[in-house]
N, C-alpha and C positions, 0 to 999 in steps of 0.2 A: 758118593754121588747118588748111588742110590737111594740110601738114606733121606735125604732131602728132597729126589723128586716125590717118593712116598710120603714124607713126612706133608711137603705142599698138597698133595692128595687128598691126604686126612684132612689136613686145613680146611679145603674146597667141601669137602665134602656135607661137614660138620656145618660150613657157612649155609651150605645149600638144605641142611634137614630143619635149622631154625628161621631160614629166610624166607621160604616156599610158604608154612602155613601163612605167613603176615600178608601177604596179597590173595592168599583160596578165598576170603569172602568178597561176594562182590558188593558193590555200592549201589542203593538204587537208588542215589543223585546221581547217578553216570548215567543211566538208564532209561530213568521216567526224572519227566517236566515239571514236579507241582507246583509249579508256580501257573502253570496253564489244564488247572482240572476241566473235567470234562465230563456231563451227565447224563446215562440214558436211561430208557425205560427197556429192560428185555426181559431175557427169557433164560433159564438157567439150561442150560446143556448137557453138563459134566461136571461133576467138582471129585477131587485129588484131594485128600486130606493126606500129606506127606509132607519128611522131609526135603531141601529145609523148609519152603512155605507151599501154603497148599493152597491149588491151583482154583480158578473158577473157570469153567467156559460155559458161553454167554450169547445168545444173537441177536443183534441189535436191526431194527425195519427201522432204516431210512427215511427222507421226505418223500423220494421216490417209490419206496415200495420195495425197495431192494432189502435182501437181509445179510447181513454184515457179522460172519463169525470173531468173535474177540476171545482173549482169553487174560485174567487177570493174579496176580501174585498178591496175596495176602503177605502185606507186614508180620504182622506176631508169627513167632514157629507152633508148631502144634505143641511145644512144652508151654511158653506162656498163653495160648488157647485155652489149655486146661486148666490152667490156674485162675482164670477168667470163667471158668464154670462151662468152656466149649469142646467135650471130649468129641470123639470121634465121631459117637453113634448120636449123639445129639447136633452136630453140624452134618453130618447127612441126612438128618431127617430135614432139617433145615432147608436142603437147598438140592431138594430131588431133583429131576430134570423136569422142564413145565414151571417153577414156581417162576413165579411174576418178581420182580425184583425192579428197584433202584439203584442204580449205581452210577458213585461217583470216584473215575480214578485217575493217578497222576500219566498220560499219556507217556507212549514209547516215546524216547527224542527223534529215533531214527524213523517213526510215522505208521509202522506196522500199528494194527487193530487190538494190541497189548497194553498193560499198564499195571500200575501198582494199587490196590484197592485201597481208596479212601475211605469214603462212606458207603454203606451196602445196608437199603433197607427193603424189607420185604415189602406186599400188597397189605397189609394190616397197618403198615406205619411203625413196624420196630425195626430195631439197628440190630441185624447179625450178625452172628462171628467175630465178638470181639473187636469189632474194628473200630481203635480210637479216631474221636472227632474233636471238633476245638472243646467240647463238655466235658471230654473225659473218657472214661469207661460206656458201654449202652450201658440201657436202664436195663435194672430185672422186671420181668413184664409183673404185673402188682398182683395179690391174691385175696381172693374172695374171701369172706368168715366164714370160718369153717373149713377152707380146702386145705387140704395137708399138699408139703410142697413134694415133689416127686425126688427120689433120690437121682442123684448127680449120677448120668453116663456117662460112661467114658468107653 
């Protein structure tokens, strides 16, 4: 008898160390809306360059005048970031607190001032931090004759 309740044990157990990781990631179609994006003009807060995606906060001035803190989750993990040419020390120069920013993301479902970053572009008019759009990859900003290009941070 004992045999068997141990033995069902092992079973259970075994069930539960391969079934657990298959639902740890979460979905962000459960999450955020894209089918209903959303665009503002702010102001960068904070940013998280961390596992798994690294974070933005943002605050966004209303029609009214009001300022509206957000906070946004970048898609790519900081491994494909860096393979995209966006290590660490280069997406924080990027996006100190104060920079001026575009951003457009797929809203919370549940209506919190969260979302998942679609497009994110600065005051100059370029796309950062990797973030694909219906184009693709951003561009690399283009270089002058003569400039040598700077070696890749990370």
């Amino acid at each position: 008898m004992k045999s068997k309740i141990l033995t069902w044990m092992a079973w259970m157990a075994a069930i539960a160390v391969f079934c657990i990781p298959l639902v740890a990631h979460h979905g962000t179609g459960v999450s955020y809306d894209a089918s209903k994006p959303v665009t503002f003009k702010a102001v960068v807060t904070e940013f998280h360059y961390a596992n798994p995606h690294p974070q933005l906060f943002f605050d966004v001035t209303d029609e009214k005048g009001d300022v509206v803190h957000w906070s946004g989750e970048f898609y790519p993990n900081p491994s494909q970031l860096v393979q995209e040419g966006w290590g660490k020390k280069r997406s924080e120069a990027a996006l100190v607190p104060g920079t001026q920013i575009t951003i457009t993301l797929a809203p919370s479902r549940a209506g919190a001032p969260v979302g998942a970053i679609l497009k994110l572009i600065n005051d100059k008019g370029e796309a950062l931090l990797g973030v694909l759009g219906p184009g693709g990859p951003p561009p690399v900003p283009e270089q002058k004759s003569g400039e040598q290009k700077p070696a890749e941070q990370k």
